[in-house]
DODOBA-92597 format. One record per atom (N, C-alpha, C): x, y, z; residue in one letter; atom name; residue number from 1. Coordinates in nm, 3 decimals, decimal comma. Layout:
N
+---------+---------+---------+----+----+-----+
!       u !       v !       w ! aa ! at !   i !
+---------+---------+---------+----+----+-----+
!       X !       Y !       Z !  A ! CA ! NUM !
...
+---------+---------+---------+----+----+-----+
REM end
This chain:
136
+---------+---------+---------+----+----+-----+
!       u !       v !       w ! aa ! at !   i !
+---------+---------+---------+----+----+-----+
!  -0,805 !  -3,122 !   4,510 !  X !  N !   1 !
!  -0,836 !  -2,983 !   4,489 !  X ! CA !   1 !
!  -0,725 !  -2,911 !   4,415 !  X !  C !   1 !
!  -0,592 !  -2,906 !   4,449 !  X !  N !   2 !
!  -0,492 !  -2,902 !   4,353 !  X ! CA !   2 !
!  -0,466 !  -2,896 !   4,267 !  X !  C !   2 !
!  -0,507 !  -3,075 !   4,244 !  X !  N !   3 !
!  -0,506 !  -3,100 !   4,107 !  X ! CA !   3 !
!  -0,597 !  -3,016 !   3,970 !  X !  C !   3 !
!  -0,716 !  -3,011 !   4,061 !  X !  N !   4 !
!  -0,837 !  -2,906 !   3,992 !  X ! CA !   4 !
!  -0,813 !  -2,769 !   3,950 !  X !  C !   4 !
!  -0,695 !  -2,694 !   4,067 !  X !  N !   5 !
!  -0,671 !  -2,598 !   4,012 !  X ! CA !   5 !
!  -0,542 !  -2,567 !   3,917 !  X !  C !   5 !
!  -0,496 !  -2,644 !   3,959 !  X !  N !   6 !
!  -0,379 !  -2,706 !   3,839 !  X ! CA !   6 !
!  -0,427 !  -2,665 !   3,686 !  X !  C !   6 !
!  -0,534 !  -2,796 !   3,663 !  X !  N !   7 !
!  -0,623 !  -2,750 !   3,544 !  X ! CA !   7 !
!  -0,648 !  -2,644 !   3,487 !  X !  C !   7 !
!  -0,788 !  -2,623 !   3,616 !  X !  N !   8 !
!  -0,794 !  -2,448 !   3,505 !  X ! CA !   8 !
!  -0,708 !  -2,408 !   3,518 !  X !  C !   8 !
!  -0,580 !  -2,367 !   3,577 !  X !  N !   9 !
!  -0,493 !  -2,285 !   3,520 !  X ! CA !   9 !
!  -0,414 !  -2,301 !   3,387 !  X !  C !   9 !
!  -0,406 !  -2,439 !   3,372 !  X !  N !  10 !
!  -0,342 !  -2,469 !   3,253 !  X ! CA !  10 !
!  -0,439 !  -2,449 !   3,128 !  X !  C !  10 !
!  -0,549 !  -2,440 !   3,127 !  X !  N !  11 !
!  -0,654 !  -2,433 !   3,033 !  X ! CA !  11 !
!  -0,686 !  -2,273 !   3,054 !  X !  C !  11 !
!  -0,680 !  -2,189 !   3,144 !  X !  N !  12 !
!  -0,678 !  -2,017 !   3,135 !  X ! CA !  12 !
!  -0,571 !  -1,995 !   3,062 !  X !  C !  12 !
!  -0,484 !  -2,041 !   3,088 !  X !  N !  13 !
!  -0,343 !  -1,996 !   3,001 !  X ! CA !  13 !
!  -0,327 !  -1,989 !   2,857 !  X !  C !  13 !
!  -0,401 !  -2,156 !   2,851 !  X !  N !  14 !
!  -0,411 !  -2,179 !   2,704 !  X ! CA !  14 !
!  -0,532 !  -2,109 !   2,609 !  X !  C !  14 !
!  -0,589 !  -2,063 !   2,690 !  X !  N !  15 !
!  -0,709 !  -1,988 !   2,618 !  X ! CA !  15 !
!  -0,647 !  -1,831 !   2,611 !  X !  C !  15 !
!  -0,592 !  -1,791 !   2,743 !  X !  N !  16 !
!  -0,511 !  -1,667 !   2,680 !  X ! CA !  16 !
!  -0,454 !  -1,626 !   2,624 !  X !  C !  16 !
!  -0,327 !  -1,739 !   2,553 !  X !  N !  17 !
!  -0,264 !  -1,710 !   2,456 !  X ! CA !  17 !
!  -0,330 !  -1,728 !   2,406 !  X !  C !  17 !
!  -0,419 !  -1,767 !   2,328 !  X !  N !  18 !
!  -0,513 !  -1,815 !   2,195 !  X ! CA !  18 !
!  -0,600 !  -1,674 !   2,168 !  X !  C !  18 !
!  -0,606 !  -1,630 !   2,309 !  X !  N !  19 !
!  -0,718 !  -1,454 !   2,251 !  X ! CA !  19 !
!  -0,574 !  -1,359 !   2,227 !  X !  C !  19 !
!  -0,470 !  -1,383 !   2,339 !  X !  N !  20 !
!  -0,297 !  -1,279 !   2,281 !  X ! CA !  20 !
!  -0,249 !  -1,326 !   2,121 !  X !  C !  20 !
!  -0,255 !  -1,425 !   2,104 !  X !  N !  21 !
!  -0,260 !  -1,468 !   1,961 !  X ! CA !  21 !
!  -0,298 !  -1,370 !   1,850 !  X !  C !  21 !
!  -0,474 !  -1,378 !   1,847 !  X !  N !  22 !
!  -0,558 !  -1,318 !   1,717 !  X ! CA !  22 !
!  -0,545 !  -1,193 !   1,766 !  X !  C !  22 !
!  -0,534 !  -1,137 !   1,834 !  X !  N !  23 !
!  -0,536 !  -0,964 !   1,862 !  X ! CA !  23 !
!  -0,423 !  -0,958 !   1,773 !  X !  C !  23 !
!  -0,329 !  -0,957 !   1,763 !  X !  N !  24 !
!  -0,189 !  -0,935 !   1,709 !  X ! CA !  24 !
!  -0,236 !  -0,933 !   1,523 !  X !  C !  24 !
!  -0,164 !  -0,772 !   1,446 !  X !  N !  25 !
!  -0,240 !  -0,792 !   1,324 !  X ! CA !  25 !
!  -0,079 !  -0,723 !   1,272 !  X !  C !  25 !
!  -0,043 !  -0,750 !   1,161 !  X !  N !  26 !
!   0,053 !  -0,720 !   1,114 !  X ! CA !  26 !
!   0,029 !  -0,593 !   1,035 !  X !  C !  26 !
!   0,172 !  -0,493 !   1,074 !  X !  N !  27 !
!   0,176 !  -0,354 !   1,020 !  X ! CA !  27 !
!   0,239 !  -0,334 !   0,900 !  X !  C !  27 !
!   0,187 !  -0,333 !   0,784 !  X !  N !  28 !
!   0,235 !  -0,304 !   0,683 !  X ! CA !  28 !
!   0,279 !  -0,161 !   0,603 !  X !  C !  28 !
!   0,424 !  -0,169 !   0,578 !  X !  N !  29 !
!   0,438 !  -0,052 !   0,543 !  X ! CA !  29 !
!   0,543 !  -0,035 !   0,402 !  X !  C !  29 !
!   0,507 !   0,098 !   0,300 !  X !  N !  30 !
!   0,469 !   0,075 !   0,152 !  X ! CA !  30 !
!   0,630 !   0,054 !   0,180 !  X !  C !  30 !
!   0,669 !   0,010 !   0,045 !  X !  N !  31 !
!   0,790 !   0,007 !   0,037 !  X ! CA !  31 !
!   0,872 !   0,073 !  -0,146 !  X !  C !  31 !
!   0,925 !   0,158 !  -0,100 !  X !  N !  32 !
!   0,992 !   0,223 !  -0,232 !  X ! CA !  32 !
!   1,100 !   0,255 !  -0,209 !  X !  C !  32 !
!   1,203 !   0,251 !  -0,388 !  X !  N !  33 !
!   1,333 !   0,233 !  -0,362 !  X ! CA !  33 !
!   1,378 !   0,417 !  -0,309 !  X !  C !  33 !
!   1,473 !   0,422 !  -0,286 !  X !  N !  34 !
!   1,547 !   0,552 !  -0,221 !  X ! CA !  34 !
!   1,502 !   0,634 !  -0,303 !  X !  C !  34 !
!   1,449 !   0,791 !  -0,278 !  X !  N !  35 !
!   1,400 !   0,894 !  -0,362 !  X ! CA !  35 !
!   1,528 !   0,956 !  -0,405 !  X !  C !  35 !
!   1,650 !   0,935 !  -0,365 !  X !  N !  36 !
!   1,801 !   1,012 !  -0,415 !  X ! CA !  36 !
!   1,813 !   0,937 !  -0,535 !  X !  C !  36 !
!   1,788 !   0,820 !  -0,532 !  X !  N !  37 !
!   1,839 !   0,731 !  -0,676 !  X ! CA !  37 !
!   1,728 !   0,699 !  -0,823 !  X !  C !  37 !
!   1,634 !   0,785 !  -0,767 !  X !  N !  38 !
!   1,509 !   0,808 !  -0,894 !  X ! CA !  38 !
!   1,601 !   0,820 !  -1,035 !  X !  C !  38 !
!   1,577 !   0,720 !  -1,113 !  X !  N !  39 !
!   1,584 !   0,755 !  -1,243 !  X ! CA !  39 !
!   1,437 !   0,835 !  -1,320 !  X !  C !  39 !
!   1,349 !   0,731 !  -1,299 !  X !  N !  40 !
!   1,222 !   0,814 !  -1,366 !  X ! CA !  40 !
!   1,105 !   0,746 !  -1,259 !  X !  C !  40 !
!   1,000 !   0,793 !  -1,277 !  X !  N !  41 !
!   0,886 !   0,777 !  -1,264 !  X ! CA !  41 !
!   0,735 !   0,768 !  -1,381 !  X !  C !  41 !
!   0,696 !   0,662 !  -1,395 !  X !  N !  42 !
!   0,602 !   0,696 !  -1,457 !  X ! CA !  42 !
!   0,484 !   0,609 !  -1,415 !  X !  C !  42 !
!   0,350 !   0,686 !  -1,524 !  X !  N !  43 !
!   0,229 !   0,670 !  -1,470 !  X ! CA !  43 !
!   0,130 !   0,652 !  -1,575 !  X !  C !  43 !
!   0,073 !   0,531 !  -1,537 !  X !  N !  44 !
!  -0,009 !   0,436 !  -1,649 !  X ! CA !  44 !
!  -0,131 !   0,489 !  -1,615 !  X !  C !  44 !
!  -0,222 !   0,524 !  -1,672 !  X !  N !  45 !
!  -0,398 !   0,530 !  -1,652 !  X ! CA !  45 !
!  -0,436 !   0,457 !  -1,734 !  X !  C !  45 !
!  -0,478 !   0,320 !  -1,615 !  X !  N !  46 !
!  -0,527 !   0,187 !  -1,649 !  X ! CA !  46 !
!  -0,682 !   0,186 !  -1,662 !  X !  C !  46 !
!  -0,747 !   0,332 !  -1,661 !  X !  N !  47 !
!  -0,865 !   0,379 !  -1,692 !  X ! CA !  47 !
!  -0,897 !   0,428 !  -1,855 !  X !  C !  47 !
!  -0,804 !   0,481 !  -1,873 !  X !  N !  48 !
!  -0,824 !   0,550 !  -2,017 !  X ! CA !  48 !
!  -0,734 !   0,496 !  -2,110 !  X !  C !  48 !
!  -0,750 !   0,389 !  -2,131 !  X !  N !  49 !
!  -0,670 !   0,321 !  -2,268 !  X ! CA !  49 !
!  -0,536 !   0,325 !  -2,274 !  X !  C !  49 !
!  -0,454 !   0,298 !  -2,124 !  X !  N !  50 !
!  -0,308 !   0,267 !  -2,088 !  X ! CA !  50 !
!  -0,242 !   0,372 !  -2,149 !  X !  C !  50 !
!  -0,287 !   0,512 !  -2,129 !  X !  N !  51 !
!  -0,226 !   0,614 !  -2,119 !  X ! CA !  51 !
!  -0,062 !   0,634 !  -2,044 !  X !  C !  51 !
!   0,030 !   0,687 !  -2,140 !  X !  N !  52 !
!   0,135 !   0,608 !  -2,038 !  X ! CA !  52 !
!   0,193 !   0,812 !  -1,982 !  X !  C !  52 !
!   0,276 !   0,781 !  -1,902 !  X !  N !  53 !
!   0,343 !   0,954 !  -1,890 !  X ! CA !  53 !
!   0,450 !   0,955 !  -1,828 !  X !  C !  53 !
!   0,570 !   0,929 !  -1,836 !  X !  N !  54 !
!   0,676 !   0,935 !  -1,798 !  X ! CA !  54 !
!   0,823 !   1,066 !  -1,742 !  X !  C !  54 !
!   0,861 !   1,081 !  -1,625 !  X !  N !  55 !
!   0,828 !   1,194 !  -1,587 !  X ! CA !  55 !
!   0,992 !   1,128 !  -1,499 !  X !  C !  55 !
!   1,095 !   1,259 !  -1,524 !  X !  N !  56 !
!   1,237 !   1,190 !  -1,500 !  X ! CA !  56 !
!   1,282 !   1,333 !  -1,449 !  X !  C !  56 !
!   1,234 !   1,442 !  -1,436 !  X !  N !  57 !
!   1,279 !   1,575 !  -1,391 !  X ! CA !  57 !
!   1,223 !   1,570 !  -1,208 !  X !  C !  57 !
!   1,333 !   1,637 !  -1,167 !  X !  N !  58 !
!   1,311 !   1,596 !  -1,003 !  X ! CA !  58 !
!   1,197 !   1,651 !  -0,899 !  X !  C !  58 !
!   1,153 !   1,746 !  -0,970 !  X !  N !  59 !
!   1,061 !   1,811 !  -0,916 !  X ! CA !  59 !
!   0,925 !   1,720 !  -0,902 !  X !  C !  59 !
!   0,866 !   1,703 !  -1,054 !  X !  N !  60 !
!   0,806 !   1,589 !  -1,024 !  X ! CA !  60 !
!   0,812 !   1,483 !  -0,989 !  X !  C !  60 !
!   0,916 !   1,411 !  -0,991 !  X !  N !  61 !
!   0,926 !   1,292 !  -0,909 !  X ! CA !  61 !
!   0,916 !   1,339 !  -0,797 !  X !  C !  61 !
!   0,965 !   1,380 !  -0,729 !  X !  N !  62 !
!   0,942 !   1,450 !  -0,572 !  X ! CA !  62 !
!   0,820 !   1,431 !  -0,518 !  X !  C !  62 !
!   0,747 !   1,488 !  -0,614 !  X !  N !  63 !
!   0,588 !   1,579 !  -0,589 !  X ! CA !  63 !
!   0,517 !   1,407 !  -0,575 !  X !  C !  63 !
!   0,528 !   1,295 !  -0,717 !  X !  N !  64 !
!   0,421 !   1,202 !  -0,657 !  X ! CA !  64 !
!   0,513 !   1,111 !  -0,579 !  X !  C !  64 !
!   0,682 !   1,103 !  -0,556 !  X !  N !  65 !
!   0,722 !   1,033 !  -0,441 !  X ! CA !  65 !
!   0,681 !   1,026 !  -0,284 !  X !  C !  65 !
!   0,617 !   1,181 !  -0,273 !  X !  N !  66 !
!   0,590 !   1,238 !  -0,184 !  X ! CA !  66 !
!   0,433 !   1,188 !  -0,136 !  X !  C !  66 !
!   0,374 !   1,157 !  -0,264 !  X !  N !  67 !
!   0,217 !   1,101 !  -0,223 !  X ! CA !  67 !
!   0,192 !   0,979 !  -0,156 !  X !  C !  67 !
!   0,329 !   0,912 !  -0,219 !  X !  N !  68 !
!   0,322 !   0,745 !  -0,158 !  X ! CA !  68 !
!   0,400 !   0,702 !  -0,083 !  X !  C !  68 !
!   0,525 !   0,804 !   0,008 !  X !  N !  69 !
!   0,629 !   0,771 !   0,120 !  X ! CA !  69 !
!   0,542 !   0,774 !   0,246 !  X !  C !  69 !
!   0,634 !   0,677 !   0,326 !  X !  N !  70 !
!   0,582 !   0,670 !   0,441 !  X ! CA !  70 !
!   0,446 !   0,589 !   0,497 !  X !  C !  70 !
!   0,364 !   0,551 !   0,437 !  X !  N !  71 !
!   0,221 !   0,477 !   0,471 !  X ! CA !  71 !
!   0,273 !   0,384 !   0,532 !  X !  C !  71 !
!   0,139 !   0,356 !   0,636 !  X !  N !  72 !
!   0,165 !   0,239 !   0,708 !  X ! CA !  72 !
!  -0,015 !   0,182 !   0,682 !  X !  C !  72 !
!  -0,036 !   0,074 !   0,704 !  X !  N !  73 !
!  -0,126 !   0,009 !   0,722 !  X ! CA !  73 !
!  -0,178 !  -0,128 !   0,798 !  X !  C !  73 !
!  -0,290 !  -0,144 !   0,847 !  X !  N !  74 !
!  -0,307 !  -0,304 !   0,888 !  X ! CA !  74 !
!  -0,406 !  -0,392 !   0,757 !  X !  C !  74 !
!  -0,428 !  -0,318 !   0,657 !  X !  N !  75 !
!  -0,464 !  -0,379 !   0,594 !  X ! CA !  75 !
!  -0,387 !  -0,456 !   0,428 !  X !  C !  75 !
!  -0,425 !  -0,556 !   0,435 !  X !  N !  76 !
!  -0,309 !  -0,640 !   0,379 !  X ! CA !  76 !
!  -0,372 !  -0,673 !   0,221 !  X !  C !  76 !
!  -0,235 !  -0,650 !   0,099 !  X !  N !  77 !
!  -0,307 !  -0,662 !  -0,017 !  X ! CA !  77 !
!  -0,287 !  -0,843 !  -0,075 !  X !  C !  77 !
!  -0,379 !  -0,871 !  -0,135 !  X !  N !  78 !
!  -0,370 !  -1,040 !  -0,144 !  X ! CA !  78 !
!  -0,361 !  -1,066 !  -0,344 !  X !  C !  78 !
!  -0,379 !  -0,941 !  -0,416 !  X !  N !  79 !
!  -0,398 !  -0,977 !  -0,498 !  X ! CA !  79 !
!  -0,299 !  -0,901 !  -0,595 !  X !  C !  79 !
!  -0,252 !  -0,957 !  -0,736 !  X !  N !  80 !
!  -0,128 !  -0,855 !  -0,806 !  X ! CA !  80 !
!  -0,222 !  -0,757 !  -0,816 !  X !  C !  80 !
!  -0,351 !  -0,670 !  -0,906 !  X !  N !  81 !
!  -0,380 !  -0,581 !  -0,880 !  X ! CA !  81 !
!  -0,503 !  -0,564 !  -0,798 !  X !  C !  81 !
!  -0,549 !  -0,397 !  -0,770 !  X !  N !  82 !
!  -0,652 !  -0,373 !  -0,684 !  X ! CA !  82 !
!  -0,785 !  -0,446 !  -0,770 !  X !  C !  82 !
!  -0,908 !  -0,469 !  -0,696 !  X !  N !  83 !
!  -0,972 !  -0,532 !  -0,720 !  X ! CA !  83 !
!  -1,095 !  -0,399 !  -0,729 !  X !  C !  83 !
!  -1,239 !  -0,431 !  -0,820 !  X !  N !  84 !
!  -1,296 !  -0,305 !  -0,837 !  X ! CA !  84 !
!  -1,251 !  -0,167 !  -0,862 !  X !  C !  84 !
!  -1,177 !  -0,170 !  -0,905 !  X !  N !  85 !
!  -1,120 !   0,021 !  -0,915 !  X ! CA !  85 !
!  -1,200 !   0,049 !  -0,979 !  X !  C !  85 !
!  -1,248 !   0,191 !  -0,976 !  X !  N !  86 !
!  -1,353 !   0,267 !  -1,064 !  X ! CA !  86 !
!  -1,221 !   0,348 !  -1,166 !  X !  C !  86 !
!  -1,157 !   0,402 !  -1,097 !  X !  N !  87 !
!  -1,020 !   0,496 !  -1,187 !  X ! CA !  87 !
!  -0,887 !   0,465 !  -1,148 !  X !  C !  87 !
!  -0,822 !   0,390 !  -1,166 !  X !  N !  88 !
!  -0,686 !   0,321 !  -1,138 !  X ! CA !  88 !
!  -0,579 !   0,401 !  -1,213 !  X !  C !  88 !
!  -0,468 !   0,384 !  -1,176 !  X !  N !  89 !
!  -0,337 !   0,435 !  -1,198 !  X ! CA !  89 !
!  -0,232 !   0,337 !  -1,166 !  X !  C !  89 !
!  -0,120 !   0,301 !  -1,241 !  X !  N !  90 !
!  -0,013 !   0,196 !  -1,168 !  X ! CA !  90 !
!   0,089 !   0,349 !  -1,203 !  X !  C !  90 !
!   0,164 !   0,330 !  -1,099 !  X !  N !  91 !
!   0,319 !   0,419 !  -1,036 !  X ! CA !  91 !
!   0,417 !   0,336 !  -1,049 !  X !  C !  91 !
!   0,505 !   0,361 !  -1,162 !  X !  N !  92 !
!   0,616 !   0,271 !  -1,127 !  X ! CA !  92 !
!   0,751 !   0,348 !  -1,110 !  X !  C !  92 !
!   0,828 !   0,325 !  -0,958 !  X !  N !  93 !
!   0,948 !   0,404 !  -0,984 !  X ! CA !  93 !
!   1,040 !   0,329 !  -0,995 !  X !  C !  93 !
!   1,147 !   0,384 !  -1,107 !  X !  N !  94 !
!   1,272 !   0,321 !  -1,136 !  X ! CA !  94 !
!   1,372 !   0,344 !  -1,087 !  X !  C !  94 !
!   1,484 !   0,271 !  -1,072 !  X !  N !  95 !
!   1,624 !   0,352 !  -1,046 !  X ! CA !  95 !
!   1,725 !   0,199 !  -1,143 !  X !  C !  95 !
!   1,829 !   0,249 !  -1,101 !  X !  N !  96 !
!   1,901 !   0,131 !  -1,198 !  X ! CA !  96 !
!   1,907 !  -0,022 !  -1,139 !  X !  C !  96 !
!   1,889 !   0,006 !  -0,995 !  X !  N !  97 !
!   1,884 !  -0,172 !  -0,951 !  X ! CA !  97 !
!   1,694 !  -0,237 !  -0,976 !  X !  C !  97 !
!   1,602 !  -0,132 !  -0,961 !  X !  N !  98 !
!   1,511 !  -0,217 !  -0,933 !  X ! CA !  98 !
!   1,387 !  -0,150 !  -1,027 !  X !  C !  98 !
!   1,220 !  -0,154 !  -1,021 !  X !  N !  99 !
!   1,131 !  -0,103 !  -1,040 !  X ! CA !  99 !
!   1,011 !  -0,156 !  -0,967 !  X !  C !  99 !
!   0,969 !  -0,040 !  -0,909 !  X !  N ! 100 !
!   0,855 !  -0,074 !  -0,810 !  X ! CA ! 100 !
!   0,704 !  -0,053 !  -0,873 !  X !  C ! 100 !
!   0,645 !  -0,142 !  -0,859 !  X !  N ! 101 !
!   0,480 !  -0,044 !  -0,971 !  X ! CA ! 101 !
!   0,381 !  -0,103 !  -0,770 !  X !  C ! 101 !
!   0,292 !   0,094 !  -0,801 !  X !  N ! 102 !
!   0,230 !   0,057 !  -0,664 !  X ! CA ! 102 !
!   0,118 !   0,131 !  -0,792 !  X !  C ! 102 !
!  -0,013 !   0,092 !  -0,725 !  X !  N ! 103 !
!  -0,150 !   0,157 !  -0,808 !  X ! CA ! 103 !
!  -0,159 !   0,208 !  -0,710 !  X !  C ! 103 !
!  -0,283 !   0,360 !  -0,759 !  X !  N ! 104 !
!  -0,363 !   0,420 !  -0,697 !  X ! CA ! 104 !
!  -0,471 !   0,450 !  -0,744 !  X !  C ! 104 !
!  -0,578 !   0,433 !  -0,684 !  X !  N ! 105 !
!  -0,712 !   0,457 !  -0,725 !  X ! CA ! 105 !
!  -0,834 !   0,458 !  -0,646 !  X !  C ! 105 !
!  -0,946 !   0,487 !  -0,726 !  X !  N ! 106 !
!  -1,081 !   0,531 !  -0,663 !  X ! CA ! 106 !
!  -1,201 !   0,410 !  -0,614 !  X !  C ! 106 !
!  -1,220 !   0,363 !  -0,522 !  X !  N ! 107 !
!  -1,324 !   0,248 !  -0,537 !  X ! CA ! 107 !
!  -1,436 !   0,278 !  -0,431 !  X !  C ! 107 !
!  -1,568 !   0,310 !  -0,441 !  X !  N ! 108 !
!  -1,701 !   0,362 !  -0,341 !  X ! CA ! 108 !
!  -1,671 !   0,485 !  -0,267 !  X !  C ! 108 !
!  -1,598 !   0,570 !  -0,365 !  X !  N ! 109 !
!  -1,575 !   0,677 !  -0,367 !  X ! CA ! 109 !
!  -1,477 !   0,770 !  -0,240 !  X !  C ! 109 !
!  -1,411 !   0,600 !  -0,184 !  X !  N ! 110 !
!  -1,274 !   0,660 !  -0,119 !  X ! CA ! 110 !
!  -1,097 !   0,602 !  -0,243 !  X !  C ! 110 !
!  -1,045 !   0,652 !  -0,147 !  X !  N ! 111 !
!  -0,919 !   0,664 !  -0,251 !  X ! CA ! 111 !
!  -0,774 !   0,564 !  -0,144 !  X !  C ! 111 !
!  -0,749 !   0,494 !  -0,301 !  X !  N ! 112 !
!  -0,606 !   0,410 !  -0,200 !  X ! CA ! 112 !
!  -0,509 !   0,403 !  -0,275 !  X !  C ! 112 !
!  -0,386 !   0,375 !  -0,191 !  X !  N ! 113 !
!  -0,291 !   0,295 !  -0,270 !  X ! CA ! 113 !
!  -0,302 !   0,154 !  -0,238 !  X !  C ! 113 !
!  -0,201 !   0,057 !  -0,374 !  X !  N ! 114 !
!  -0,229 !  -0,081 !  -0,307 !  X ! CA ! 114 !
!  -0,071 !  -0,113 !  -0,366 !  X !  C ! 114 !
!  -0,022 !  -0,166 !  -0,285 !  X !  N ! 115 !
!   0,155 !  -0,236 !  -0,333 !  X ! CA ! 115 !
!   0,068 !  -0,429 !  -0,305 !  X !  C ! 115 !
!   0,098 !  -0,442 !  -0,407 !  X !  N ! 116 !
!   0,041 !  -0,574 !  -0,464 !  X ! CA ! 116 !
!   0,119 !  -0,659 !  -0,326 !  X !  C ! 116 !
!   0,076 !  -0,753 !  -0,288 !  X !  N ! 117 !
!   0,113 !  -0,840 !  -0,158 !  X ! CA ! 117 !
!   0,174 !  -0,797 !  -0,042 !  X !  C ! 117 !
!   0,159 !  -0,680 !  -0,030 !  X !  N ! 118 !
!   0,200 !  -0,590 !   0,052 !  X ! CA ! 118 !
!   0,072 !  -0,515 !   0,141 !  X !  C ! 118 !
!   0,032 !  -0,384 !   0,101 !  X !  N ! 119 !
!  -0,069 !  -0,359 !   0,221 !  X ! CA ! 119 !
!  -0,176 !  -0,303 !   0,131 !  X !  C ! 119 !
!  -0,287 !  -0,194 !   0,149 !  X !  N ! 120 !
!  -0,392 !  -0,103 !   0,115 !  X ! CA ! 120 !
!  -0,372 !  -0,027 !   0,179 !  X !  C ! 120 !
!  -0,386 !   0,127 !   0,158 !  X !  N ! 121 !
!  -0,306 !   0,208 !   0,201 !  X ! CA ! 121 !
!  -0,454 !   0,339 !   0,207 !  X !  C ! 121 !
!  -0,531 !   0,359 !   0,284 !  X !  N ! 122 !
!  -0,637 !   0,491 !   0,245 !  X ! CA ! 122 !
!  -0,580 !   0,611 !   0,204 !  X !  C ! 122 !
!  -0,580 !   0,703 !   0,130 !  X !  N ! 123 !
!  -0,568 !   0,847 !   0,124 !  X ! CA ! 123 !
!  -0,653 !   0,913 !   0,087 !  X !  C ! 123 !
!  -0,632 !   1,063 !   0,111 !  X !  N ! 124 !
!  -0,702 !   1,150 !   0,068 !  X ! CA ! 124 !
!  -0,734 !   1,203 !  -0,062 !  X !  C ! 124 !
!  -0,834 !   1,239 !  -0,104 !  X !  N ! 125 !
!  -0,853 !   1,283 !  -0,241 !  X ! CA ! 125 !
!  -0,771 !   1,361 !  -0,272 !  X !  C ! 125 !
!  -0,728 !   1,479 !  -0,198 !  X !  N ! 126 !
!  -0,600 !   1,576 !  -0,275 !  X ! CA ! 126 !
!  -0,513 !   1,488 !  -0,322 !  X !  C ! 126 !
!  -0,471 !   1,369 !  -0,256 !  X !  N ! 127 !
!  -0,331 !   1,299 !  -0,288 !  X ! CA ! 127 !
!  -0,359 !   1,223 !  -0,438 !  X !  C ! 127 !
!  -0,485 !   1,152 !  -0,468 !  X !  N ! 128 !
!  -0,550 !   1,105 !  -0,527 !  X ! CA ! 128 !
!  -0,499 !   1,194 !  -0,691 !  X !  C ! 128 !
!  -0,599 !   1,352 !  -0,682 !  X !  N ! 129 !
!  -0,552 !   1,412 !  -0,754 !  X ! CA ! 129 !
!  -0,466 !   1,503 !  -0,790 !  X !  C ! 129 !
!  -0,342 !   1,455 !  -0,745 !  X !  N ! 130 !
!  -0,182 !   1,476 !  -0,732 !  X ! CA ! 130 !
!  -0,152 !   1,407 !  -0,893 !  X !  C ! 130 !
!  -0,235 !   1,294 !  -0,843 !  X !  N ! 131 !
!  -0,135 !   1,143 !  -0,979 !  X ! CA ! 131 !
!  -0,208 !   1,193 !  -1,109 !  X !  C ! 131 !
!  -0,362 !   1,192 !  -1,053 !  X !  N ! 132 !
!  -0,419 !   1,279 !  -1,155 !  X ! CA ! 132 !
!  -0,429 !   1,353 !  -1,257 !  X !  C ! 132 !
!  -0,365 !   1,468 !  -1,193 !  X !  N ! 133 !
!  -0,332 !   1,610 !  -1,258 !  X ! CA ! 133 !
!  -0,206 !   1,579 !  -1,346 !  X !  C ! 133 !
!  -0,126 !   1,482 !  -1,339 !  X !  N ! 134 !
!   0,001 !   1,490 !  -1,407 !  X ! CA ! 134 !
!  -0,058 !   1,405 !  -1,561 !  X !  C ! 134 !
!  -0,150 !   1,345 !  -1,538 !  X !  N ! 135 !
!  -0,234 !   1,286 !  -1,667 !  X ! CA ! 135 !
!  -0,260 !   1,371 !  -1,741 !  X !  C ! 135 !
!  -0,337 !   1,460 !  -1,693 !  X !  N ! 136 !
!  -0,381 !   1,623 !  -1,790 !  X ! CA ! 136 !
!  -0,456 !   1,547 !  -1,887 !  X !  C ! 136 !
+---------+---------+---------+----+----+-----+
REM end
């Protein structure tokens, strides 16, 4: 009888870690270089014939640094760019050690960011047309 319960316990265990296992989902969060060390920012519209706009005064950098700090997500990006975009944008910020390019764009009429092997990020349409508006 012991022995029996011996068992299932060793086989409850092993099935519990196995469901504590897959619950567990990794938190992804965007990653950009320091907003003090901005050299420039600029912004491609990969919609309208690689429109480019480059933008090195601090105010604006601020304004779209501000759209894409901080996100967290559980959803994970697998591909270099977003996949289906209806209106895409790549963000790339510079400083002198590095350059980061994150897209943002429109797909079934919600709005994301995506940092390529990194996460998907939902936002809101105001934020959306933040990146937007600087296209003009």
């Amino acid at each position: 009888m012991k022995k029996r319960i011996g068992k299932f316990f060793i086989c409850f265990c092993i099935i519990l870690g196995c469901f504590a296992g897959c619950g567990k989902s990794n938190l992804y969060t965007i990653r950009l270089p320091d907003a003090e060390n901005l050299s420039s920012v600029s912004v491609v519209s990969l919609s309208r014939y690689d429109e480019t706009k480059i933008f090195s005064d601090t105010e604006t950098m601020e304004e779209i640094y501000h759209v894409f700090q901080g996100r967290e997500t559980k959803q994970e990006s697998r591909y270099d760019n977003p996949v289906d975009a209806v209106e895409l944008y790549a963000v790339t910020f510079e400083n002198a050690d590095e350059a980061v390019r994150i897209y943002i764009y429109r797909r079934d009429n919600k709005y994301y960011i995506e940092q390529p092997y990194n996460g998907i990020y939902k936002i809101q349409e105001a934020e959306f047309k933040t990146i937007r508006s600087l296209m003009g």
